[in-house]
Each structure stands twice: as structure tokens, then as C-alpha cells.
C-alpha positions in Angstrom: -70.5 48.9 34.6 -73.0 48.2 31.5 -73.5 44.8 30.7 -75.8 43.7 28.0 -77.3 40.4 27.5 -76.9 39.6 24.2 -73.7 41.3 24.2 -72.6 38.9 26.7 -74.5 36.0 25.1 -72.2 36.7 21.8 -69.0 37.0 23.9 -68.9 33.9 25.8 -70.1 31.8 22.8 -66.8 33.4 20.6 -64.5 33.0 23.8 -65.7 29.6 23.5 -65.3 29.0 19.5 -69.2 27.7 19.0 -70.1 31.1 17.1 -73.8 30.1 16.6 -73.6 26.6 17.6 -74.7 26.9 20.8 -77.6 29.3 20.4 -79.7 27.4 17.2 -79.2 24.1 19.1 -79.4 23.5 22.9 -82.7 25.1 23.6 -82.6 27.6 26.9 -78.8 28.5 26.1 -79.2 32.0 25.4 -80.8 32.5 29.0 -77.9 30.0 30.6 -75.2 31.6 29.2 -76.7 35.1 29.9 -77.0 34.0 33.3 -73.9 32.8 33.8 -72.5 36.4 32.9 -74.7 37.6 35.1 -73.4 35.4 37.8 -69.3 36.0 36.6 -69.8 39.5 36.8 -71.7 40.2 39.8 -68.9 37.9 42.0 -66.4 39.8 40.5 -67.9 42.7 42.9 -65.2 45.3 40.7 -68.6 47.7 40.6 -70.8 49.2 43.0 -73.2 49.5 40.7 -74.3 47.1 37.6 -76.5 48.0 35.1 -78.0 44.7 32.9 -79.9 45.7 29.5 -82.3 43.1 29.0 -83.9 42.0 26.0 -87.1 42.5 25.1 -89.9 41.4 27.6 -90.2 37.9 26.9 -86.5 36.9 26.7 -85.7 38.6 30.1 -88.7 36.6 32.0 -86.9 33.3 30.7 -84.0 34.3 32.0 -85.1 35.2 35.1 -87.2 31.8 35.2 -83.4 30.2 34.5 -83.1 29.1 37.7 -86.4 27.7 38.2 -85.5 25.7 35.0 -82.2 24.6 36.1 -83.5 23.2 39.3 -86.1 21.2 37.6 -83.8 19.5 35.3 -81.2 18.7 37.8 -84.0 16.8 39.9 -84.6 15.0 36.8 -81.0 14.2 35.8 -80.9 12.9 39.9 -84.2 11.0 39.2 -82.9 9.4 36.1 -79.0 8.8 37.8 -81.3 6.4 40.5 -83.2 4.9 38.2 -80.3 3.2 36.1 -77.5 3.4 37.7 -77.5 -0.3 37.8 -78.2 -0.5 34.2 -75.0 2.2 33.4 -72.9 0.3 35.5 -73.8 -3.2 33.8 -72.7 -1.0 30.5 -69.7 0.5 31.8 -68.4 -3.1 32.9 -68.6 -4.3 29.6 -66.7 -1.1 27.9 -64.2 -1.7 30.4 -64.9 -1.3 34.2 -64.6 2.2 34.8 -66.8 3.3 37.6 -69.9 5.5 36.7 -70.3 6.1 40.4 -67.0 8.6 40.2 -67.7 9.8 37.0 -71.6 10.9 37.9 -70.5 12.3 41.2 -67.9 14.7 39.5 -70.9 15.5 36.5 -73.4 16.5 39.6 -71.0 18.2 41.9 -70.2 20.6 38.6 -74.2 20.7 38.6 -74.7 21.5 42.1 -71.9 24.0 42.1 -73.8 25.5 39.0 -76.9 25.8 41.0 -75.8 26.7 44.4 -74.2 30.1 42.4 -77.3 30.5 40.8 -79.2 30.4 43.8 -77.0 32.9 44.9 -77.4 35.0 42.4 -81.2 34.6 42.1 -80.7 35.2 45.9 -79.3 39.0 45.5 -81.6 39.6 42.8 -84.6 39.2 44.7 -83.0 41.5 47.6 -84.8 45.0 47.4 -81.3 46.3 49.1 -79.3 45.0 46.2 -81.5 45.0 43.1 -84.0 47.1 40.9 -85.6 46.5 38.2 -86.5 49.7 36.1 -88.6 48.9 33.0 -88.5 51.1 29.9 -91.4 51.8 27.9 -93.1 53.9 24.5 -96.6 54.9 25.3 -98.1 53.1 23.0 -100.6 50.0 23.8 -98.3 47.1 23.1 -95.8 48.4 25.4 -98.1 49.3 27.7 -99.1 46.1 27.5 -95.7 44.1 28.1 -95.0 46.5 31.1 -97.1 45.6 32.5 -96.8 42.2 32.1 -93.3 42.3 33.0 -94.4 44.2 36.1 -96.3 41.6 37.3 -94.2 38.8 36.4 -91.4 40.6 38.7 -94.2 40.6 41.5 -94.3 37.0 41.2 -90.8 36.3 41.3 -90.5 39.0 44.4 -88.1 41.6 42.2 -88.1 45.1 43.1 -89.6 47.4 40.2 -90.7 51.0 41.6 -89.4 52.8 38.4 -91.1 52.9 35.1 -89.2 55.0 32.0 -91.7 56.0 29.2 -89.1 57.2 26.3 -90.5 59.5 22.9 -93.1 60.6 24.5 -94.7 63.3 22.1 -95.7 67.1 23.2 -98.8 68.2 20.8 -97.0 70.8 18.5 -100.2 72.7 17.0 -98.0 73.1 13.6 -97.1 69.8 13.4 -99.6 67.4 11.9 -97.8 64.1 12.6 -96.8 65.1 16.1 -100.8 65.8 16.9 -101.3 62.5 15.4 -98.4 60.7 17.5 -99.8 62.6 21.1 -103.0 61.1 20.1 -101.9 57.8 19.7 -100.5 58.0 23.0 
């Protein structure tokens, strides 16, 4: 199975009806969304292998720092749930008595279910037995460059990358001009 993120972004957003919506204005929904394909198709175990194309450096390391995200804010929804309960209750009397307790405690079980399958997912990825992560490259600087910055960033979040691909790379042909020039460059 291939899966790629944006491909998967675009998807779930149209199965949904938000088009664009979703992406220009809830900041971090490209990597939730991505994520949560991640997590719908890896339970779905119908592969033995799954292949995710990644965007470009940057876009995967927010994804993978998803969870780390995710975490945070629910600790600060919890934080803010203590805080004024009191106050949301007072307000919910006056609208007409409906108990915030019930209706909080269904809005962070949804939350914690979220997270507890992200976890699990974050879980398997960082499982050398289970997941790889094999960067492709151009040997060129910048690239160079973001490998290895993704390589490191993969140390730190303790995912498995042993494999590096380094496409186009240019033979010298000695009746080729441009191709001297490109082997050069490289």
C-alpha cells in the first residue's frame, strides 16, 4: 500500500465537504488530518507493508511532532476545564441547566481516545521492528542540508533511518558540457 500525505490530507477534507476550509484556517490541520490517515490506515492492518510519501522536510517533522502537540493542548484544554468549570456551569444554569460536567466529559473522552491512538501510533513508529524511515535526496547542498537535518530530527524522536536515496545523480559524460557542469556541482 502507497499512501501519500497530501493525497490523504485532500481526501479526508472532500469526504468531509470543507474543500479548503479546513487547511487555510485551523492552523496544525494538515499534520492532524495526515495523521489521522496515518493512524486509520495502519489499524486497518490490510498490508504488510505501508509505504507513507512525506512532504518535503519541514512538513513531515510537524507531523511527526503532532503528537507532541496534541498532548500539550489537551493538558491545556484540562487546565482551562478546572479553572472555570464553576464559571461554565454558573453560564449553563442560566441558558437552561444543562450539565457541562456530561457534556465536557464526552468532549475529553473523544480527546483521550484521539490521543491514546496516537500514542499508539507514535508508539509503532518509533519501533525499529515495525518502522523505517528512508530519506530521499539530490546531491546538491540544500538537500544535503535538510537530510540531514531530517536525520537528526529522527534521532531525536528515536525513528529508525539507516537508508539514504540520493536520486539524479550525474555520471561526468566528457561530451556533455552541462552534465560536467551538473557532476561538478554535486
Amino acid at each position: 500500500f502507497f499512501f501519500q500525505a497530501e493525497d490523504g490530507i485532500r481526501d479526508a477534507q472532500e469526504s468531509r465537504g470543507l474543500g479548503d476550509v479546513y487547511k487555510r484556517q485551523v492552523p496544525g490541520i494538515d499534520e492532524a488530518m495526515s495523521f489521522g490517515e496515518m493512524i486509520k490506515t495502519i489499524e486497518q492492518k490490510q498490508f504488510d507493508v505501508v509505504v507513507f510519501d512525506t512532504a518535503p522536510t519541514g512538513h513531515t517533522l510537524r507531523l511527526l511532532n503532532f503528537p507532541e502537540i496534541l498532548d500539550k493542548g489537551l493538558q491545556k484544554l484540562i487546565s482551562m476545564k478546572e479553572k472555570f468549570s464553576s464559571m461554565f456551569q454558573q453560564f449553563a444554569a442560566l441558558l437552561g441547566g444543562q450539565n457541562m460536567d456530561s457534556i465536557f466529559d464526552t468532549i475529553f473522552g473523544n480527546l483521550e481516545k484521539m490521543k491514546a491512538n496516537v500514542d499508539k501510533v507514535n508508539a509503532q513508529m518509533k519501533d525499529p521492528a515495525k518502522t523505517t524511515f528512508i530519506a530521499v535526496m539530490i546531491p546538491e547542498f540544500l538537500s544535503l542540508y535538510e537530510t540531514e537535518r531530517l536525520v537528526e530530527e529522527l534521532m531525536k524522536y528515536k525513528i529508525d533511518i539507516h537508508n539514504i536515496v540520493v536520486n539524479q545523480v550525474q555520471v561526468p559524460d566528457d561530451n556533455c558540457r552541462m552534465c560536467i557542469a551538473r557532476a561538478k556541482m554535486q
